[in-house]
N, C-alpha and C positions, 0 to 999 in steps of 0.2 A: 056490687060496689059498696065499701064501706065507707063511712065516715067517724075519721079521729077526731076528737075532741078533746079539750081540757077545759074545765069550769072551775076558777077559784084554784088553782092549784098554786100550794103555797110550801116551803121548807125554810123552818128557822134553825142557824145553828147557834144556841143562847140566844145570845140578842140581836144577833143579826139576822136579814132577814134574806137571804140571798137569791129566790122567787118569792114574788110577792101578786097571788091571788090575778094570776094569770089565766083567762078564758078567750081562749082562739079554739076554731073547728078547720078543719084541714080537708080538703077535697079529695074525693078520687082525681087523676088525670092532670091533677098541679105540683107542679114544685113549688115549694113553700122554700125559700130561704131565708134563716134565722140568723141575722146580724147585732154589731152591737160591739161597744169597747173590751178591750181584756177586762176581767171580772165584771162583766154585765152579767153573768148567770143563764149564760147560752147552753151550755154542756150540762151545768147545773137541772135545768130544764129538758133536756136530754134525757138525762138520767132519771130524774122523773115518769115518763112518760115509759120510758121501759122498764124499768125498775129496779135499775140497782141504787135507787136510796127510794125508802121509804117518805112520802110526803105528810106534814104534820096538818096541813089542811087541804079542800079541794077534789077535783077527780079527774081520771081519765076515762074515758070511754070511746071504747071501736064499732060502731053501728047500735049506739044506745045500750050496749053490753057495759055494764061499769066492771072496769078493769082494775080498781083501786087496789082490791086486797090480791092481785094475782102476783105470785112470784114472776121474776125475770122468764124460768125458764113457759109456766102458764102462759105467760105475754105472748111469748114468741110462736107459741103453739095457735094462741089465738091469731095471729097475725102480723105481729110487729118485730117487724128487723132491723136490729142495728148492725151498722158499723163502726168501728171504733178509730180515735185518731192512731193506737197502736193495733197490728194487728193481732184478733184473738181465733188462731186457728193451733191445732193439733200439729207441732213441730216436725215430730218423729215419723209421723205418718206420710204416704206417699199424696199429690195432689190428688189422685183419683181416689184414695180412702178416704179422706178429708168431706169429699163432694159425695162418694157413694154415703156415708154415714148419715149424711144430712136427710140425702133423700130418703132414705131407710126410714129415718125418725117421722116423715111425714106418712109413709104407708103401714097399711095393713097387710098379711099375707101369713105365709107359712114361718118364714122367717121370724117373725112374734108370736106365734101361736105352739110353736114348737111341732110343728106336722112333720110328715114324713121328709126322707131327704131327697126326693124328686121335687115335692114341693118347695122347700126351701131351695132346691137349686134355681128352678126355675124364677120364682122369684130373685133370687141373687141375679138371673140375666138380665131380668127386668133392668133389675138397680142399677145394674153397670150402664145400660143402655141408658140411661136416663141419665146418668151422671157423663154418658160420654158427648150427649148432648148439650149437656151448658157447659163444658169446659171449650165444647167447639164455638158455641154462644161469644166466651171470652177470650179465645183465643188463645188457652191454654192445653188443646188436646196434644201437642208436642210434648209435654211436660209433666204427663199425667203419670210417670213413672217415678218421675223424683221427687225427693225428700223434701216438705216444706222447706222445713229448715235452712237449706242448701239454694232456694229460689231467692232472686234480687227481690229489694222490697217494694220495687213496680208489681212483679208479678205475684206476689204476697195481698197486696192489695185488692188486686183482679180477680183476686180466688174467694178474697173475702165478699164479694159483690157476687160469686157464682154461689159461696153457701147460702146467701140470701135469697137468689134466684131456688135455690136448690128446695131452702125450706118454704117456696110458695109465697113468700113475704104479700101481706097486703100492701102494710106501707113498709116503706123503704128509708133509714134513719141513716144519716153521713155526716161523721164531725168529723171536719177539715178532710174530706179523703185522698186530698192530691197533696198532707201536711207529709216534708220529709222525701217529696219525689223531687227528681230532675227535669229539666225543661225537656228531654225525649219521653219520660215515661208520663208525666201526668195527662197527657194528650189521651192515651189509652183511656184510663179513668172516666175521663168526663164524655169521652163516647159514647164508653159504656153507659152513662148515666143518661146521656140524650136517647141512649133505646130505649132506655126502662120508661122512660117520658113518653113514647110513641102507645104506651097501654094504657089505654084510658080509664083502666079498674085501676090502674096501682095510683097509690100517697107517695108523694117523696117530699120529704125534708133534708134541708140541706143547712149544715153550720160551716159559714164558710167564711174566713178574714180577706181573700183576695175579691177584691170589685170588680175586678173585669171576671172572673168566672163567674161571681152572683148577676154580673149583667147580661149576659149570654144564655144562662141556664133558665132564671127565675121567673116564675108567672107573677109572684105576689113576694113582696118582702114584708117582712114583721120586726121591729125592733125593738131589742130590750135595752134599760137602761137602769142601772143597779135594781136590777132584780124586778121591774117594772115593763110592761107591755107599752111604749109610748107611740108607737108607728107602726102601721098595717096598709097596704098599698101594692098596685102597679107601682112595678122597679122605677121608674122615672122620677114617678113624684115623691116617692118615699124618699129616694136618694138626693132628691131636690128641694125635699122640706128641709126647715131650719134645724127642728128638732134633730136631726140625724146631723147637719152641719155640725148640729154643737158636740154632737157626743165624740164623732169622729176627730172634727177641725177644731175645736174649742170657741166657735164663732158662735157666739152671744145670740140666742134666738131670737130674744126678744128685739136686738136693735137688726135683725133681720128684717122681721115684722114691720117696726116702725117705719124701716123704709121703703115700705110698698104698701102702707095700709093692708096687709093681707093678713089673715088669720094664722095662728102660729102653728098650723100642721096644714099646708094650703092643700087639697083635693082627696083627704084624708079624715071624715068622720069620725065623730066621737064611737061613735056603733062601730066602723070598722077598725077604729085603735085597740078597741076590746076581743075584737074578734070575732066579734057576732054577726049575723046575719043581716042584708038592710031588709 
């Protein structure tokens, strides 16, 4: 079981400063969801941690592995999966190409080595087997004949959580993943997302704007606020500190405070606003 971390991790573009020196550690066996106003620096943050932008300061690390200078595609090898709020899969290709390639990329065999072509067959059975596995996982083994392109974007979605599946993901990355579904399709989504919860090795992070799915799914909420880590917690209290009132509701923290003598992040440590450890 690994553990993600970020210590300090920071991205300015000029003079803004859009993360700002953010250190949370992420469990195995938790969903971590990452909330927070439009341009709080949620996806910003995201992107970071996998690596499609470069951070100017800080780090990532997956089991004390510093992962800082690793490309997107290194990351992923190493063990970190994302999903994107649009989907990023192979259009033209059929869903069971889409999933054999993934798992292909995670093994060794004849197939990379260029052996003979018994070996490379056999191995190709391997793949297919393997790949006919998690599309049954998602619910897509009907489907495994047709052309991405050509699948609703419910099932678009489902496929992108099977390449995840597919490449072994430790932790498991989802911005907005039910962003653009209809009230029948996002239902599949978040099923799917409660199995991957039932593994007590895998990370999942979740960026997600609707509150009643972060209240249903989430072990812990983390909240950012322009580009700042201000709240860390059980969903309850997080959602019920001032801090979050104001970012969301616009309701004043401090005369929240005032009204209960209570401290302005109430059941929510300074240590755990940073993300550390008690």
């Amino acid at each position: 079981m690994s553990l993600l971390a970020t210590r300090d991790l920071t991205i300015r573009f000029g003079g803004h400063v859009a993360v700002n020196a953010v250190t949370c550690a992420f469990q195995p066996g938790t969903l971590t969801a990452i909330v927070g106003p439009n341009g709080a620096g949620k996806t910003t943050y995201f992107n970071l941690i996998s690596g499609q932008l470069k951070a100017s300061a800080g780090q990532v690390t997956l089991d004390g592995r510093d992962l800082s200078g690793f490309s997107v595609s290194q990351r992923t090898r190493a063990g970190l999966g994302r999903a994107f709020q649009l989907t990023n899969l192979f259009p033209r290709l059929t869903v069971l190409e889409n999933i054999r390639l993934a798992v292909q990329a995670t093994r060794e065999g004849g197939h990379r080595r260029g052996l003979n072509l018994w070996s490379v067959w056999s191995d190709h059975r391997g793949l297919i087997a393997r790949a006919d596995e998690i599309l049954a996982a998602v619910a897509l083994a009907d489907k495994e004949n047709e052309l991405v392109a050509n699948l609703p974007h419910g099932d678009q979605r489902k496929l992108e959580v099977a390449l995840l599946m597919a490449l072994e993901s430790q932790v498991f990355m989802f911005d907005e993943p039910t962003a653009g579904m209809n009230a029948a399709e996002a239902p599949v989504i978040l099923n799917l997302i409660r199995k991957l919860k039932e593994d007590p090795r895998k990370t999942i992070l979740l960026v997600e704007h609707k509150m009643d799915v972060v209240r249903e799914l989430a072990d812990r909420i983390i909240v950012l606020h322009n580009g700042t880590l201000v709240a860390d917690g059980a969903p309850a209290e997080v959602i019920a500190s001032p801090i979050v009132q104001e970012a969301y509701l616009g309701v004043a923290a401090q005369n929240a405070s005032a009204q209960d003598g209570t401290p302005p992040h109430p059941g929510v440590s300074p240590r755990r606003e940073r993300g550390e450890q008690p």
